[in-house]
C-alpha positions as CSV (number, residue, x, y, z in Angstrom):
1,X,9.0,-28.2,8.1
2,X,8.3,-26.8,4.9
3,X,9.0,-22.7,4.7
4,X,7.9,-19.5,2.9
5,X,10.0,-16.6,2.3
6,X,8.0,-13.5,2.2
7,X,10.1,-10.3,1.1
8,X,8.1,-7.2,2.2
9,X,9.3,-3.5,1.1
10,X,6.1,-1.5,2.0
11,X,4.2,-0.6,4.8
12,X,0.7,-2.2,2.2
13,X,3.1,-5.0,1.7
14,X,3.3,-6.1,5.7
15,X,-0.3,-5.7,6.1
16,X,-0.5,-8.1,3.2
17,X,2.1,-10.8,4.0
18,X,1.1,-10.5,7.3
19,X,-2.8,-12.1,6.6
20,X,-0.6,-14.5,4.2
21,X,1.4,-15.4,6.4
22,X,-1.2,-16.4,8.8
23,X,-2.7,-19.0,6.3
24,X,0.4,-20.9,5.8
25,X,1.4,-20.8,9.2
26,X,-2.2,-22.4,9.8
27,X,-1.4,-25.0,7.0
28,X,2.0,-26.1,9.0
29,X,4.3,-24.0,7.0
30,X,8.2,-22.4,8.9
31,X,7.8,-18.4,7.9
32,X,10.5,-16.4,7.3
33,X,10.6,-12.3,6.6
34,X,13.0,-9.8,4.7
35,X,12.7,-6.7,4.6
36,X,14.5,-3.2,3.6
37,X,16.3,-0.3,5.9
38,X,13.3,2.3,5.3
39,X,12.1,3.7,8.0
40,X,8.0,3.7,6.7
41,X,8.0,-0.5,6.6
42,X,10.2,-1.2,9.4
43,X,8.0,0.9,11.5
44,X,4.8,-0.9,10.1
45,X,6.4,-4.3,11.0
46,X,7.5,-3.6,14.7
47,X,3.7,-1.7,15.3
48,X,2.6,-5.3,13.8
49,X,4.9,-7.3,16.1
50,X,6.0,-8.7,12.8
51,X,10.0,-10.4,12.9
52,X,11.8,-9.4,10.1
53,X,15.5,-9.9,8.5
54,X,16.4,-6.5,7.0
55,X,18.6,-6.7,4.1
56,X,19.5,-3.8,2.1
57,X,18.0,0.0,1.8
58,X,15.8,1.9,0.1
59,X,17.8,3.2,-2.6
60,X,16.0,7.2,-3.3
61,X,14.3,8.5,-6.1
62,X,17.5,8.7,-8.5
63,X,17.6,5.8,-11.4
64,X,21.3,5.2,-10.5
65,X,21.0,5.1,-6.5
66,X,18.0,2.6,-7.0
67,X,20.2,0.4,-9.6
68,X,23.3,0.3,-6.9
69,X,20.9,-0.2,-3.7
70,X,19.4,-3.2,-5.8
71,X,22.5,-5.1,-7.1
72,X,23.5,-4.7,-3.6
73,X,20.5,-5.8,-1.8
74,X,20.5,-9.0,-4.4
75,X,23.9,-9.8,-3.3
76,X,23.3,-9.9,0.6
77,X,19.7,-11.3,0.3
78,X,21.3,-14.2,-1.7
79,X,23.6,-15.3,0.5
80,X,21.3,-14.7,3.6
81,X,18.3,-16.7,1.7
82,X,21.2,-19.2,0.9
83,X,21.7,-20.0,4.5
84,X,17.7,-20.0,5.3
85,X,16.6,-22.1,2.4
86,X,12.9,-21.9,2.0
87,X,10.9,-24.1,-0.3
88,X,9.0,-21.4,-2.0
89,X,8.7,-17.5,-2.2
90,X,6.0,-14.9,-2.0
91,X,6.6,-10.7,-2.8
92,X,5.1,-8.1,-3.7
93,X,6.8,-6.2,-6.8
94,X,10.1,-7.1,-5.3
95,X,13.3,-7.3,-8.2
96,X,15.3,-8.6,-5.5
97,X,13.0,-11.7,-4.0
98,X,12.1,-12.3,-7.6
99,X,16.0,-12.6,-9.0
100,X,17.5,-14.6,-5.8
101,X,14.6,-16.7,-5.9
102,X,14.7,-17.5,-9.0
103,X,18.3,-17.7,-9.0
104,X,18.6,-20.1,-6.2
105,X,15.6,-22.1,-7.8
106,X,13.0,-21.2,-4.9
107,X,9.4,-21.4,-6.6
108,X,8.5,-17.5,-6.6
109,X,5.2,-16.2,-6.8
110,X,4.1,-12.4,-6.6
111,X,1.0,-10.3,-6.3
112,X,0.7,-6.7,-7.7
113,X,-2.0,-4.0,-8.3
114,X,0.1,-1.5,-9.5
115,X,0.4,-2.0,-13.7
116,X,1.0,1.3,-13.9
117,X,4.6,1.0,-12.2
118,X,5.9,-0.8,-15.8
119,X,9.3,-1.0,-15.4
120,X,9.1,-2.7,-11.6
121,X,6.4,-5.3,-13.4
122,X,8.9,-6.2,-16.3
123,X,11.6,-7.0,-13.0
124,X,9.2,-9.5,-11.4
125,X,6.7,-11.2,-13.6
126,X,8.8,-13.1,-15.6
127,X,10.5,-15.0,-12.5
128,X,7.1,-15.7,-10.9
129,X,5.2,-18.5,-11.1
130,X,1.5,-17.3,-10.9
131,X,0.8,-13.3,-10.5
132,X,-2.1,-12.1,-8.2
133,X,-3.9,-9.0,-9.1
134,X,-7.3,-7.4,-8.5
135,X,-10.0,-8.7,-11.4
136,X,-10.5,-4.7,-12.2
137,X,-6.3,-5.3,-13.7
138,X,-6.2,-8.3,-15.8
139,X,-6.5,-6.5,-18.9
140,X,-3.6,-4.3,-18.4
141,X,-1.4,-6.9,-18.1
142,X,-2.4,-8.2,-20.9
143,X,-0.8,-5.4,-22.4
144,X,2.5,-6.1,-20.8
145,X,2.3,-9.4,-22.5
146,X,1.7,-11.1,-19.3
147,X,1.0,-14.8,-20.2
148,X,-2.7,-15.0,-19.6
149,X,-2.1,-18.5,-17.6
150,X,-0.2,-16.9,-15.5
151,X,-2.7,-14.5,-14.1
152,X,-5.2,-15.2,-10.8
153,X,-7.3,-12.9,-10.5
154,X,-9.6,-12.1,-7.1
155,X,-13.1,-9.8,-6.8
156,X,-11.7,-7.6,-4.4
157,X,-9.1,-4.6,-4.0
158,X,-5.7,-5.4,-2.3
159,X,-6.7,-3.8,1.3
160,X,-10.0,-5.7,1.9
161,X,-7.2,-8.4,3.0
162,X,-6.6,-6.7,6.0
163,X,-9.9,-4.7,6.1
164,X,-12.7,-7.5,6.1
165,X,-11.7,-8.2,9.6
166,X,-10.1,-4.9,10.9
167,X,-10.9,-3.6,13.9
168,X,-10.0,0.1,15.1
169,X,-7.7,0.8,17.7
170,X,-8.5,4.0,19.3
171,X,-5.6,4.5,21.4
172,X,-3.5,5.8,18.4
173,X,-6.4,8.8,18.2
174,X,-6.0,9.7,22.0
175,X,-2.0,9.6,21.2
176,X,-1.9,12.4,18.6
177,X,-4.8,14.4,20.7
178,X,-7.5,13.5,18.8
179,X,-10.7,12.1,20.5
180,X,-13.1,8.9,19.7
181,X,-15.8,10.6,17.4
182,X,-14.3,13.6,17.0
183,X,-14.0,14.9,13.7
184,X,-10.1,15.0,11.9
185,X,-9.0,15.2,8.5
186,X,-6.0,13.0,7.0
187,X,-3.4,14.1,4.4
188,X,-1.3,11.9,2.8
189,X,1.5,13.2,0.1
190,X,2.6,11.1,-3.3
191,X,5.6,8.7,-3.1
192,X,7.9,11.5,-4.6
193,X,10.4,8.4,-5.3
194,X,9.0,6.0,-7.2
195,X,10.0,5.1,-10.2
196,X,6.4,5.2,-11.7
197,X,6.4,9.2,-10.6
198,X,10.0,9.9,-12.0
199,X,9.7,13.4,-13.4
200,X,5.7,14.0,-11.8
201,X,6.7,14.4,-8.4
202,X,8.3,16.9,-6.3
203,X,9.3,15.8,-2.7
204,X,10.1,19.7,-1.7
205,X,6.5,20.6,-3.3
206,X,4.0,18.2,-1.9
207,X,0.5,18.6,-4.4
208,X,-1.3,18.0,-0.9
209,X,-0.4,21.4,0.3
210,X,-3.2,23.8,-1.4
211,X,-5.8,21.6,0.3
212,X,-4.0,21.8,3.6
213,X,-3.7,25.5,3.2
214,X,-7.2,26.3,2.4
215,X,-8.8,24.2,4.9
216,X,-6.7,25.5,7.2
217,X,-7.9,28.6,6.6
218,X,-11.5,27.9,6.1
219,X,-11.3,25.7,9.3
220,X,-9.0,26.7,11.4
221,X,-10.0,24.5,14.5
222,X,-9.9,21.6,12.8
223,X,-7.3,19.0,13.5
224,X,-4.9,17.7,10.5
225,X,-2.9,14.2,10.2
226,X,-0.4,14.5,8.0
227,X,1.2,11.5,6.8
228,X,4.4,12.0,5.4
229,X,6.2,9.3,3.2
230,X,9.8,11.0,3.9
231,X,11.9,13.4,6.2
232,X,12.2,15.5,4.0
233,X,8.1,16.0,3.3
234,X,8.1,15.9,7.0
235,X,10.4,19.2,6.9
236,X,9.1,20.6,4.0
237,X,5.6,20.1,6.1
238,X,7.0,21.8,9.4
239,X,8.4,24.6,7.4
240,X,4.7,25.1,6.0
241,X,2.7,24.5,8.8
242,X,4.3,24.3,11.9
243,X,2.5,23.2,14.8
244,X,-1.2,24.1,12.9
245,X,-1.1,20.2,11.6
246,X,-0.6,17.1,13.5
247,X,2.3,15.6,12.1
248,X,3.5,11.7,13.6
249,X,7.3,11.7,13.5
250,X,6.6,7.4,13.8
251,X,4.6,4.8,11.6
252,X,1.4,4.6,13.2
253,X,-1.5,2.6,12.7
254,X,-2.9,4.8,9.7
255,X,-5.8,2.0,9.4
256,X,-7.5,3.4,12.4
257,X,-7.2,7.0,11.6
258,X,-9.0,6.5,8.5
259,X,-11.8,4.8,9.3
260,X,-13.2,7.3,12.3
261,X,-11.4,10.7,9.6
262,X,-14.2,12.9,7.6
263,X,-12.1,13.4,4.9
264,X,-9.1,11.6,3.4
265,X,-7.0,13.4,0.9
266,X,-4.5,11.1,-0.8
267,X,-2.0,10.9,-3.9
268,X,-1.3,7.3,-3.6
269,X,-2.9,4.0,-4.2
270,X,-3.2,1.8,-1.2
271,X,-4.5,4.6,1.3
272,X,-7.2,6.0,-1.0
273,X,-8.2,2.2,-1.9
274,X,-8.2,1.6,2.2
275,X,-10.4,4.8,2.6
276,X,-12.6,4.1,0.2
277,X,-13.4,0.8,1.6
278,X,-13.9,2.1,5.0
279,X,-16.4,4.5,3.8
280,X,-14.7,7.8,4.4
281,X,-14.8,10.3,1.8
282,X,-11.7,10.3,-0.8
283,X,-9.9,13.3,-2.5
284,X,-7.0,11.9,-5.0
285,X,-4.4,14.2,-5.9
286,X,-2.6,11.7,-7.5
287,X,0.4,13.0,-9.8
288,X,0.4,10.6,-12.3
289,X,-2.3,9.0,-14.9
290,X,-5.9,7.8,-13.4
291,X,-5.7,4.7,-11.7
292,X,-7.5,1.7,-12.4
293,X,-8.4,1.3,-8.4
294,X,-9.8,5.3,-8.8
295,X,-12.0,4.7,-11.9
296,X,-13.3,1.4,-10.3
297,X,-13.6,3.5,-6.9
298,X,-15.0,6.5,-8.8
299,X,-17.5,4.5,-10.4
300,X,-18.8,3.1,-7.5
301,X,-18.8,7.1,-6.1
302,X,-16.5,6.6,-3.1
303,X,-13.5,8.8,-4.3
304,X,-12.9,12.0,-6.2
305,X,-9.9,12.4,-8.4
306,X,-8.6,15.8,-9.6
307,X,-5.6,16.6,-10.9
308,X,-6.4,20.4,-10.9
309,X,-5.4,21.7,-6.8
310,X,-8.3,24.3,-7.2
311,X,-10.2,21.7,-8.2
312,X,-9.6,19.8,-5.0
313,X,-9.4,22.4,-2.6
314,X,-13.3,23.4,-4.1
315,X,-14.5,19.6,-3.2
316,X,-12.5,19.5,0.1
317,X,-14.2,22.4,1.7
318,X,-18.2,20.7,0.2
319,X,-17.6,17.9,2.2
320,X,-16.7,19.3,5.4
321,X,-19.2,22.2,5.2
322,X,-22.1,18.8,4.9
323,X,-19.6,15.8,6.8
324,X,-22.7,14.4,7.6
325,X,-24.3,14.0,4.9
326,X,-21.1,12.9,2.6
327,X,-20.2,10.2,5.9
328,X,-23.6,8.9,5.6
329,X,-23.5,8.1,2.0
330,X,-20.2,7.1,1.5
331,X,-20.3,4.6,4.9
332,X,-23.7,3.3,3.2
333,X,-21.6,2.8,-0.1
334,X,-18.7,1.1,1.1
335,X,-20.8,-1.7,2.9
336,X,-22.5,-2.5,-0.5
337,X,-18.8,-2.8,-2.0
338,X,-17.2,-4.6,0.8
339,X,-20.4,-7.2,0.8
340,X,-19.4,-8.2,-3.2
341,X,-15.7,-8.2,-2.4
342,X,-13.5,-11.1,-2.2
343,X,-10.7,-11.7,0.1
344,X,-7.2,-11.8,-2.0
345,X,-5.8,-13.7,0.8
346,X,-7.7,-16.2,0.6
347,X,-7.5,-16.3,-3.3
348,X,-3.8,-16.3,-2.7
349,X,-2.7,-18.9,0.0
350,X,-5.6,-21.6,-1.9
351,X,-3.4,-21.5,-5.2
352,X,-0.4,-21.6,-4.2
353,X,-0.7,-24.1,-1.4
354,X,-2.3,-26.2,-4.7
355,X,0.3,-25.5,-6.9
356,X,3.0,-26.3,-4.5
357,X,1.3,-29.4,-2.8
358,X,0.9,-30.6,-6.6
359,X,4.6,-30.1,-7.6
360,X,5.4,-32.1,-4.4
361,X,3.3,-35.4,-5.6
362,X,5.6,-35.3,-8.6
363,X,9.1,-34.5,-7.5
């Protein structure tokens, strides 16, 4: 039986590969999954009954722990993909897939949204066959020479894969002490040790925490989901807070939480993108430069970007004093946008299945 090797690093990653994976296995295909010791996608892959080989760590936000956790991870995923030898490869911004695949001659092929994380880009690309990306992106990687044949493109953002048939779970709500229909705000800090946020990002100094403060204070009663990245924002958090937030000490199913919260405040990507789609109202605190998914999803007025924290906390505290109102619009919003949208999935498993079925009729 013919098998694909999906390497999956992120918690976005194993929602992804996950809707991938169920294509190929439709289409006959052996699946096989590798993943990393990090406690964020580990925990999304057991709360998605998903099987996974993990191989290697997460290697910190230093440049030389990251190097050293990599060579290493590339030397025990070679010799484990060695022994499993699948006929081709799918991952998402992963340097290790994309070297032992392409090292061990297993056709690679990768998906990315995330130009702005350059130097992870210039580690993957070249080795893959065909990149996937979101239409809103081709451009940019134009301007990291990516070979214009190389590029598929798809009308939709990266989370409508999992999104277009999501359906809430409202058990993880009655878990934290929230209630179905109650109202709830969620927090979600920056990924303080990325590569793309080297030098932006403070792990010890979250730039979530003025709106947490201020809407604590302006509504104390409340509830707050905060979703922290790392244990150390999760104890930088319980310093801060204590037990005024509601902070998981687990992965949970985020997915759900978003689509019944009033207000999402974010300084990622794939959450705010998520959120927007859902139709809850988005505040990006986002470190870095604007986004391309943010000036798409500010365009289409379903997210508001500041990099100024007074800034945010002002716009946090107008849409909860009229939740109504800002629900209301945005939920009427996000079901014109998610009516135009493609499904990446879709986009994805069609070319390569293609591609690969084509190569076969000629080897």
């Amino acid at each position: 039986m013919t098998r694909i090797w999906f390497d999956v690093l992120t918690p976005k990653q194993a929602l992804f590969c996950q809707k991938i994976a169920e294509q190929f296995k439709a289409a006959n295909f052996d699946l096989a999954f590798t993943t990393r010791d990090y406690q964020q996608v580990v925990g999304k892959l057991n709360l998605l009954g998903m099987e996974a080989e993990i191989i290697g760590k997460h290697g910190g936000a230093g440049r030389y722990e990251k190097l050293l956790a990599s060579a290493e991870r590339i030397v025990a995923l070679t010799k484990y993909i060695n022994k499993v030898n699948p006929d081709l490869a799918f991952g998402f911004a992963s340097p290790e897939s994309a070297r032992v695949a392409y090292g061990l001659g297993i056709p690679y092929y990768t998906g990315n949204d995330s130009p702005h994380s350059r130097f992870v880009a210039q580690l993957t690309i070249p080795y893959a066959i065909m990149l996937f990306t979101p239409w809103i992106m081709e451009k940019a990687w134009y301007q990291l020479d990516v070979p214009p044949k190389k590029i598929i493109t798809y009308q939709g953002l990266d989370p409508f894969a999992w999104l277009q048939d999501f359906q809430p779970n409202t058990t993880i709500l009655r878990d934290l002490g929230l209630e179905p229909g109650s109202d709830y705000v969620i927090i979600r800090p920056e990924e303080a040790q990325a590569s793309y946020l080297h030098g932006l990002a403070d792990e010890l100094n979250p730039v979530t925490n003025p709106v947490i403060h201020q809407i604590l204070k302006s509504f104390p009663d409340l509830p707050i989901v905060v979703l922290c990245r790392y244990e150390a924002q999760r104890e930088v958090m319980r310093k801060q807070f204590g037990n005024k937030i509601i902070l998981p000490e687990n992965v949970v199913d985020a997915t759900t939480l978003l689509a019944s919260a009033c207000l999402f405040v974010g300084a990622g990507g794939t959450m705010n993108q998520e959120a927007g789609i859902l139709g809850t109202p988005v505040i990006s605190c986002y470190p870095g430069g604007e986004l391309l998914t943010e000036q798409f999803l500010m365009k289409r007025k379903l997210l508001y970007r500041f990099s100024d924290p007074s800034e945010a906390v002002s716009k946090a505290i107008s849409i909860l004093e009229k939740k109504s109102h800002y629900q209301k619009l945005h939920r009427e919003r996000a079901q014109k946008l998610r009516v135009e949208m493609e499904n990446p999935v879709d986009v994805i498993s069609k070319h390569i299945l293609a591609h690969y079925n084509k190569t076969q009729e000629y080897s």
